[in-house]
C-alpha positions in Angstrom: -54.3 -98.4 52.1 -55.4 -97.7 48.7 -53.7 -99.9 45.8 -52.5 -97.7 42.3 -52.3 -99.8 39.2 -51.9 -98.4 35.7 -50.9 -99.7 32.4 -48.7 -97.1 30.3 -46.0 -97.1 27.7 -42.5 -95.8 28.1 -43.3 -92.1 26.5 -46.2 -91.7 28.9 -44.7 -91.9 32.1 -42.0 -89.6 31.3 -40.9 -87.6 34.6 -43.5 -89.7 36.6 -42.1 -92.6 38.5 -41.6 -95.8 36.9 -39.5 -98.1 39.0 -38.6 -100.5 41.6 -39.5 -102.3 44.9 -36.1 -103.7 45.8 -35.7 -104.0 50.0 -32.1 -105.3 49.0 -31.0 -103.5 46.3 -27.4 -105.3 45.6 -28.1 -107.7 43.0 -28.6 -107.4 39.6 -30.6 -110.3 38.7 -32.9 -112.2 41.0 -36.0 -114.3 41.1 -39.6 -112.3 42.5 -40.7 -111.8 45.7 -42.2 -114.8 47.3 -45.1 -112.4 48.1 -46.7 -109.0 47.2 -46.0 -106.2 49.0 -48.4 -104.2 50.3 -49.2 -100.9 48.5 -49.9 -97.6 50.0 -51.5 -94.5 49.0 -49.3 -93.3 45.3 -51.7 -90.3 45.0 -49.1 -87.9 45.5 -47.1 -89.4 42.8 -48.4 -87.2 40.7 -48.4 -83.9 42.7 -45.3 -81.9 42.0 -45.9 -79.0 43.6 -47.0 -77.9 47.2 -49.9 -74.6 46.4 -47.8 -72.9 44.0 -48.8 -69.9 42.8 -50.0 -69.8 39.1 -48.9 -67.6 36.4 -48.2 -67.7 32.4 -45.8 -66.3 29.9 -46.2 -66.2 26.3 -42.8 -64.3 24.6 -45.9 -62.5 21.8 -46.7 -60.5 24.7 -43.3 -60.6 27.0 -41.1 -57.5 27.2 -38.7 -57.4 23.7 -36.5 -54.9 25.1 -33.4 -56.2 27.3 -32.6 -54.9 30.2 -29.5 -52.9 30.8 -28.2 -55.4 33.7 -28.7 -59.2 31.2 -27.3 -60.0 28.1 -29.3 -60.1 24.8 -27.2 -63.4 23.7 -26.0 -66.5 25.0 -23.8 -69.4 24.1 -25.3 -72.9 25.0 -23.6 -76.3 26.0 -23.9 -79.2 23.1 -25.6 -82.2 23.7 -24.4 -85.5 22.2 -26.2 -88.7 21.2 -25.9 -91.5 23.5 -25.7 -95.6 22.4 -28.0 -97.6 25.3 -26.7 -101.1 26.4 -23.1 -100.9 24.2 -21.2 -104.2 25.2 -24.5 -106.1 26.3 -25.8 -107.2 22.8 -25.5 -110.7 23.2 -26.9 -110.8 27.1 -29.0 -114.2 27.9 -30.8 -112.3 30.6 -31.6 -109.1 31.5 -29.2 -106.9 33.6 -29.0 -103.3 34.8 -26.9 -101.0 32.2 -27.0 -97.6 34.5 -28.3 -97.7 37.5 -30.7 -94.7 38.7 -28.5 -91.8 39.8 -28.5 -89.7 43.0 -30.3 -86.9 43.0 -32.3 -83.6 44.1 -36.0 -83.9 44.3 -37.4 -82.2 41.2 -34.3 -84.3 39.0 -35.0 -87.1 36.9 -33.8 -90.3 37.6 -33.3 -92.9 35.1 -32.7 -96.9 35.2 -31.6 -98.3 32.0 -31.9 -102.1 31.5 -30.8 -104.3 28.6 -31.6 -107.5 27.9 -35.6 -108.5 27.8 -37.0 -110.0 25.3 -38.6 -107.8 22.2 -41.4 -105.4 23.4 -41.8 -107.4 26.3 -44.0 -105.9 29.5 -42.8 -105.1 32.6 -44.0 -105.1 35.8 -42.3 -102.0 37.4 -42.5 -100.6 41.4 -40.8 -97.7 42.8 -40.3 -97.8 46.7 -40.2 -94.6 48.6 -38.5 -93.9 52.2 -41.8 -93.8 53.9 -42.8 -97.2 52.3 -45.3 -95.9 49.6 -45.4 -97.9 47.0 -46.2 -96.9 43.2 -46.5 -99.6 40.3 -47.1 -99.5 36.3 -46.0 -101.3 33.2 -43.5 -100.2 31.0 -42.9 -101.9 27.6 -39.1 -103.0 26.7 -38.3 -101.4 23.4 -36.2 -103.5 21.3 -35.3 -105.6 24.8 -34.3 -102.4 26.7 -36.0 -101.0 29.8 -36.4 -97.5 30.7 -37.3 -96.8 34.4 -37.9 -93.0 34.9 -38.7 -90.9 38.4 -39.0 -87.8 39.4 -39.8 -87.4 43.0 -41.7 -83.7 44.0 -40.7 -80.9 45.8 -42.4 -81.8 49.0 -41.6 -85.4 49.0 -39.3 -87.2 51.6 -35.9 -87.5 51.0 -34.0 -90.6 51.2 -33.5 -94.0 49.9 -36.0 -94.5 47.0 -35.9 -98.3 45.4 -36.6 -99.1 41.8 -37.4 -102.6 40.7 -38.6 -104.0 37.5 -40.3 -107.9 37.2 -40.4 -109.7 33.4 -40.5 -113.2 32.7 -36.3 -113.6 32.8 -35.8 -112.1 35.8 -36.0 -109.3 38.6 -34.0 -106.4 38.4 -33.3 -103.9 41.4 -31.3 -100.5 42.4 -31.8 -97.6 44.3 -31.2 -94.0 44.6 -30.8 -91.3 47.4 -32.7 -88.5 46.6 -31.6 -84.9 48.6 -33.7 -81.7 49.1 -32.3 -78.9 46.8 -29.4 -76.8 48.3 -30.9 -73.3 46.5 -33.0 -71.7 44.2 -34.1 -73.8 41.1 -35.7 -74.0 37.9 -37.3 -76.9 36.8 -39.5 -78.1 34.4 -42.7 -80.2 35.4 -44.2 -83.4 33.9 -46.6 -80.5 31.7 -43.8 -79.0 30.4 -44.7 -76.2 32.3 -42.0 -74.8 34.8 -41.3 -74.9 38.4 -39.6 -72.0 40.5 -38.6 -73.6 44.1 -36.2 -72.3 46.7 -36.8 -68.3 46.1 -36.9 -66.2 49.3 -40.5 -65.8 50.9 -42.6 -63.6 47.7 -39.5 -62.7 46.7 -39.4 -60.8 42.9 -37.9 -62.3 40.2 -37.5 -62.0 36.0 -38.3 -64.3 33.5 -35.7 -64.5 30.8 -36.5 -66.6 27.7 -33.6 -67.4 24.9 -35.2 -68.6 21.8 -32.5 -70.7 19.9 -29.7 -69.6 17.7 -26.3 -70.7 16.6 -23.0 -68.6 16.5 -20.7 -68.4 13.9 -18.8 -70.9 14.7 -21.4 -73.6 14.9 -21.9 -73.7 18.5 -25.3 -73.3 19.9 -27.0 -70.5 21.7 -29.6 -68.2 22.4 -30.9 -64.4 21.8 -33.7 -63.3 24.1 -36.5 -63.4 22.6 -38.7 -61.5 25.8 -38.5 -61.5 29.7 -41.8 -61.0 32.3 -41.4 -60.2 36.1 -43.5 -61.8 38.7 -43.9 -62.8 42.5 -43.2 -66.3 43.7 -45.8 -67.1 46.4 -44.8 -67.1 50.5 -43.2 -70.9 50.0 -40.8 -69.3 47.6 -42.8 -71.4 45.0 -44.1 -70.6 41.4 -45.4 -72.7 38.4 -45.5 -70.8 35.2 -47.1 -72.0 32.2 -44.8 -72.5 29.6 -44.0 -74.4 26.3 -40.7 -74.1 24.9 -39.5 -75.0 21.7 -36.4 -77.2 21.1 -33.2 -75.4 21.8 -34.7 -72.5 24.1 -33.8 -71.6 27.4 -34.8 -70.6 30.6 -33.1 -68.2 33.1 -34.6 -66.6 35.9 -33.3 -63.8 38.2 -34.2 -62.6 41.7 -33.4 -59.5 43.4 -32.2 -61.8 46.7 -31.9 -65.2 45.3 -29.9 -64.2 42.7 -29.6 -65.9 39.0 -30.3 -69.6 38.6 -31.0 -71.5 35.1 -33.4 -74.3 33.9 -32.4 -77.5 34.8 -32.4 -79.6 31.9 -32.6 -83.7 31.9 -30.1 -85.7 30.3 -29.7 -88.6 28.4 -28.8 -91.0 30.9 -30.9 -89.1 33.2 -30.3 -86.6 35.9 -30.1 -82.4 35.6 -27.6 -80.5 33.3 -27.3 -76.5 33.0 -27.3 -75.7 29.2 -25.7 -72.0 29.5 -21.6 -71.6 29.4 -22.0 -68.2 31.1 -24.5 -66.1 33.3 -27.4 -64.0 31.5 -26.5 -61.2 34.2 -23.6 -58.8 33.2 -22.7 -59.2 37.0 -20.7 -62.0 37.8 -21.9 -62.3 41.2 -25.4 -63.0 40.5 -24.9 -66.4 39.8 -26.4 -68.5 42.9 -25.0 -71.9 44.2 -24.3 -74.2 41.0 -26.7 -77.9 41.2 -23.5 -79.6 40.7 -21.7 -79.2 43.6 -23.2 -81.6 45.8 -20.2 -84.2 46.6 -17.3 -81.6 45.8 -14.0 -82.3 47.2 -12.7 -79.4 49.9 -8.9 -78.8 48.9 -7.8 -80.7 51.9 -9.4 -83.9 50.7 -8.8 -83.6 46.9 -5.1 -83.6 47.7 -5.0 -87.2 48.6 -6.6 -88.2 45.1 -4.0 -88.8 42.1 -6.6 -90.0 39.6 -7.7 -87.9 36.6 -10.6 -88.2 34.1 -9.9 -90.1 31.3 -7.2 -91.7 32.4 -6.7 -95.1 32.8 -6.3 -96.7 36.5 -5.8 -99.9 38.4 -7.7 -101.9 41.6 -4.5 -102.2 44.3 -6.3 -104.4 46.6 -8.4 -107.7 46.7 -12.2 -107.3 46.1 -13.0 -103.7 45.7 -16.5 -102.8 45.2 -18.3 -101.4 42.2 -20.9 -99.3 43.0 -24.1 -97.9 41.5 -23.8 -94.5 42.8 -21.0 -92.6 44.8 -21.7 -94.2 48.4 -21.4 -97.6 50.0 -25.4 -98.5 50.2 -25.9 -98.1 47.0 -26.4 -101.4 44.8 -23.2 -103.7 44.4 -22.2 -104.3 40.7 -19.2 -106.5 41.0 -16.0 -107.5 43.0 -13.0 -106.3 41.5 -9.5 -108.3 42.0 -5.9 -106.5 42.1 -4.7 -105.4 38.7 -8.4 -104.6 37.2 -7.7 -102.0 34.7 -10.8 -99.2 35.0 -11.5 -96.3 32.4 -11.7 -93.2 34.5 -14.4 -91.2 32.9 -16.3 -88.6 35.7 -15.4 -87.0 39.2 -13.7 -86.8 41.7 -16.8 -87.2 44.1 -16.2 -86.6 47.6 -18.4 -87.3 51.2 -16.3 -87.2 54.4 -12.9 -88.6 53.7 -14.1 -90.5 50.7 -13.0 -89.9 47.6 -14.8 -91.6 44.6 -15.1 -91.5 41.0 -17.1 -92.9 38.0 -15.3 -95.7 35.8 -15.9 -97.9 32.9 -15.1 -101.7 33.3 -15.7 -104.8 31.0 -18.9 -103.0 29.3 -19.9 -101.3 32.7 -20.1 -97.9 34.3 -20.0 -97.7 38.3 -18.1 -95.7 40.7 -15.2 -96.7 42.9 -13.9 -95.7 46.2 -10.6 -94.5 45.3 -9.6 -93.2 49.3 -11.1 -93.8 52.3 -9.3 -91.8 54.8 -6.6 -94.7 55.6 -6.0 -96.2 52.6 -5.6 -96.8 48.5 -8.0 -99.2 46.7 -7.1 -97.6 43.0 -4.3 -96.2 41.3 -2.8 -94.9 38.2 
């Protein structure tokens, strides 16, 4: 087994993994390993792609006229500013403020701890399913500590486990990561970008939106120049690319259909910046990222909870979660008559029904249904 140690700061290890070796994965605080686990060959950390084919575009030299079939402008989501560890200020040691989120391989990941002490190193690890084992150091800026990973296309799915060691304490979580369900566009750790999931050479186009605002304020995009090309036989391509702040990316293929670039948020995971499709046909739109864990009509029915609504525990020690599934890390006990802030979902696997809420300066998810019975209300 070959042993991987570097030394990086936070802005260097962006996209790469940065993270944690935590066999348990339920507490929030703990003392280090007795011993050292053994570390296996990381090379492949750094490989995102499996022999993609290569190719460029440069919008100077890209087609300027639109086609009939795509529009020549778009409208864009907002983003919004985020405040990191709100409510943990005063902390006397370090704890996790958002745990690393389930996701598809390609998506970023991001553990966000509060609490060190100024500037402090970190050791961090990140576990994946097969046992490999990857480990850095991260500085904590200003006390907080940002754990990043994104696994590659061709890595195993599964159970991947962050940890992060500093002189207050051990910090662990985990996240299941899931192979894409369709055709995406991603960007790598070069800020190139990454077609995965196309039919077998399939043809596609290359749509770039350079930025622009509406008259109303709102953000958006006018193309700016579009290039066709071939993705290879794994349905694979990596195309050199750059973009400037507020473009987008689009991409259409004749059998795939139209699929956008998959952008990282704040707190981490993958966000589609476009309100509508660049195709003038409706249809071409292929299956949205976001609709892993939707609930089927027959399941939804059973939920009475609504986003931002307020809601209350109904029975004795209810579990917050991590992430939307019962192995992910345990955040707290909650007794009857907790009041929760619903903020995201509803979430759904099986009979489950879950959804993200805020409670006593902490976000987790809760099982609102099981199939038998009631653990929150309105």
């Amino acid at each position: 087994m070959k042993v991987v140690t570097t030394k990086t700061s936070k802005y260097s290890v962006l996209f790469y993994a940065l993270a944690v070796l935590a066999l348990i994965g339920c507490g929030s605080v703990r003392s280090a390993p007795s011993e050292t686990a053994p570390q296996n060959d990381s090379s492949r950390l750094n490989t995102s792609l499996t022999q993609p084919a290569e190719a460029e575009f440069n919008p100077a030299t890209a087609y300027q006229v639109p086609p009939d079939d795509v529009l020549q402008e778009v409208t864009f989501y907002g983003g919004g500013g985020a405040g990191f560890c709100s409510g943990m200020q005063e902390l006397t040691s370090p704890e996790i403020w958002q745990d690393p989120s389930d996701e598809e391989l390609l998506v970023t990941s991001i553990m966000i701890t509060c609490g060190w002490e100024k500037d402090e190193i970190l050791q961090a690890t990140i576990q994946y399913p097969d046992g490999t084992l990857f480990r850095t150091e991260v500085k904590a800026d200003y006390g907080m500590g940002f754990l990043e990973f994104r696994p590659a296309i061709d890595d195993p799915v599964g159970i991947y486990f962050f940890g992060l060691q500093g002189k207050n304490g051990f910090l662990s979580a985990n996240a299941e990561y899931r192979k894409p369900n369709g055709p995406r566009l991603s960007q790598t750790q070069y800020d190139n970008i990454f077609l995965s999931g196309f039919f077998p050479e399939e043809k596609v186009r290359l749509f770039y939106y350079s930025s622009a605002y509406e008259l109303d304020g709102s953000p958006g995009g006018t193309l700016a120049g579009w290039q066709e090309y071939q993705v290879n036989v794994a349905g694979q391509l990596e195309i050199k690319l750059s973009l400037q702040a507020g473009d987008d990316l689009a991409v259409i293929g004749k059998k795939s259909g139209e699929v956008h670039l998959l952008h990282t948020g704040v707190f981490g995971g993958a966000s589609d910046r476009f309100m509508q499709g660049v195709s003038v046909d409706p249809d071409m739109i292929s299956a949205d990222y976001s609709n892993h864990l939707n609930c089927p009509p027959d399941i939804l029915v059973q939920s009475s909870l609504q986003q931002w609504t307020d809601a209350y525990v109904v029975e004795n020690e209810v579990t917050l979660f991590g992430n939307p599934r019962q192995s992910a890390r345990i955040i707290d006990l909650l007794s009857v008559g907790t009041a929760v802030s619903v903020t995201q979902g509803p979430y759904c696997s099986g009979e489950m029904v879950w959804w993200r809420v805020y409670v006593e300066h902490t976000y987790g998810y809760i099982l609102e249904f099981d199939g038998q019975k009631y653990y929150v209300k309105p």
